[in-house]
C-alpha positions in Angstrom: 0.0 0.0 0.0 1.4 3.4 -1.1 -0.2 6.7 -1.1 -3.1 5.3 0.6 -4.4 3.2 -1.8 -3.1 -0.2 -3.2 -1.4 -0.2 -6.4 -2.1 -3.7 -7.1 -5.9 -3.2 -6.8 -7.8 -3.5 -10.3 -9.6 -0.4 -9.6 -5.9 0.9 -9.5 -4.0 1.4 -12.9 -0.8 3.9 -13.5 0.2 5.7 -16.5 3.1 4.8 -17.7 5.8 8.3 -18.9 5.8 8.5 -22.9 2.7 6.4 -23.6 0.8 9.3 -24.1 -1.5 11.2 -21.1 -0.9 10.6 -17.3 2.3 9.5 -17.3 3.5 8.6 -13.7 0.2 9.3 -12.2 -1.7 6.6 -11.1 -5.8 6.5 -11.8 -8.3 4.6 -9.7 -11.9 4.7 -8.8 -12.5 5.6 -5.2 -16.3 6.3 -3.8 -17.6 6.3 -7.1 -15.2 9.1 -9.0 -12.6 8.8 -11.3 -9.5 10.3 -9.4 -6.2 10.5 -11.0 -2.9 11.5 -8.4 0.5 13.1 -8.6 3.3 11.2 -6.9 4.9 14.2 -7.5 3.0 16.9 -6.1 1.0 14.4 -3.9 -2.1 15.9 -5.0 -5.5 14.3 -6.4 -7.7 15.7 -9.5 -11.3 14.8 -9.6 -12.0 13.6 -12.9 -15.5 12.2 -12.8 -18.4 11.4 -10.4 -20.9 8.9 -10.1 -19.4 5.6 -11.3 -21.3 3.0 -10.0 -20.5 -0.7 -9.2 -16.4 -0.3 -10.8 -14.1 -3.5 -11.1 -11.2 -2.8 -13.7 -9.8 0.1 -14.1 -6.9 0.6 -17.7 -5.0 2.7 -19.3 -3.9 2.5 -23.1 -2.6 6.0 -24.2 -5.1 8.9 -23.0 -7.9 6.5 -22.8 -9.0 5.3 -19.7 -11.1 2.2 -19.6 -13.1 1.5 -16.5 -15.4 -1.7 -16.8 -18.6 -1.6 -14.3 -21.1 -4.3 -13.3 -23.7 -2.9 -16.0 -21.5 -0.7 -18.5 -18.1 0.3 -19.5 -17.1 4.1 -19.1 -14.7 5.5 -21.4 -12.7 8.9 -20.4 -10.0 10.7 -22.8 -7.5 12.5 -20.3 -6.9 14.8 -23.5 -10.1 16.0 -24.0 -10.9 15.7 -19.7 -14.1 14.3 -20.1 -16.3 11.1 -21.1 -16.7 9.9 -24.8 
């Protein structure tokens, strides 16, 4: 456990430096909102509310992925917002 959340959790994912957006931040879903945080800085952005039942949570460039019991959620960390 690191920051005060578990890395290894699959609600956990971190952006890897030069694949695109987010790189070294780490994303997760915590009380239902998208939350992406600075190791740097130590500092959390709230990226988006009201995600409901969340179990996986991935990164592939600036898309984030995060699968729910009854949907999948997509949010572009380029654009900041849902699509």
């Amino acid at each position: 456990m690191t920051h005060g959340f578990d890395v290894t959790s699959p609600l956990v994912c971190e952006g890897i430096i030069g694949d695109g957006c987010g790189g070294g931040r780490f994303f997760l879903v915590e009380d239902e909102t998208l939350v992406a945080y600075d190791p740097q800085t130590q500092m959390k952005i709230f990226l988006l509310d009201g995600i409901k039942n969340a179990k996986v949570v991935k990164k592939k460039t600036c898309l984030l992925t995060i699968e729910c019991e009854n949907e999948v959620i997509r949010f572009d960390l380029s654009a900041l917002k849902r699509v």
